[in-house]
N, C-alpha and C positions, 0 to 999 in steps of 0.2 A: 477294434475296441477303442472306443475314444476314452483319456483319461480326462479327470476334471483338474481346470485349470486351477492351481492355487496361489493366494499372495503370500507371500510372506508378512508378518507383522512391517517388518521396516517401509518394505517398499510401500503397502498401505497408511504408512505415516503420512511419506512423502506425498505420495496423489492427493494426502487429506490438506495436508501444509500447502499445496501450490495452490489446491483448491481454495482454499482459505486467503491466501495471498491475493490470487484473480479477482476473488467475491470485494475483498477491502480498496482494492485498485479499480474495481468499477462504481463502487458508494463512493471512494474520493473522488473521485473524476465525474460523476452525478453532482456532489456534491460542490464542486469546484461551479459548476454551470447554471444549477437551479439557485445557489445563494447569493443573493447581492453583495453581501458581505465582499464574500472573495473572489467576485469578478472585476477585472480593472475597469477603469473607464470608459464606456464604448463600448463592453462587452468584447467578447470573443472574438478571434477574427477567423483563426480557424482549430480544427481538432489537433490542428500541431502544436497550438498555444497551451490547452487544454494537458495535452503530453508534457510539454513542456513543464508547464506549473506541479505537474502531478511528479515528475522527476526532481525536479526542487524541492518539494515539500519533504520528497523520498530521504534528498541528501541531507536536507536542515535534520529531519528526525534520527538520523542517522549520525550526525556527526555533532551538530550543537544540541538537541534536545536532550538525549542521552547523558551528555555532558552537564548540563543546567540542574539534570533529575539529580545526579549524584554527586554535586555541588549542594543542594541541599539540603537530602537526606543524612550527609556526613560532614555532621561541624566541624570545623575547624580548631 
């Protein structure tokens, strides 16, 4: 007798959350190549540059963005 496999609520956060993270990590990285905006001059050289930028972006949002949002949502 086979039982049916079940998830837990939690761990089905998580699959949805990583899901979620891949899906945003491939539209920025789309994003980074299709828009002139934010490609350097010359264009790309290779998918390492591409990593590259999309890791930077990772850490600015991550360390100065965050920091700017709540600089000035709370006046001083």
């Amino acid at each position: 007798m086979l039982l049916p496999l079940v998830e837990s609520g939690q761990y089905r956060a998580i699959r949805y959350t990583e899901r979620l993270a891949e899906a945003l990590n491939s539209l920025f990285k789309a994003e980074c190549i299709r828009n002139p905006v934010m490609r350097p001059k010359g264009g790309w050289k290779s998918v390492v540059d591409v990593e590259i930028a999309a890791a930077e972006y990772i850490d600015w949002f991550n360390t100065g963005a965050c920091t700017a949002r709540s600089a000035l949502s709370h006046p001083s």
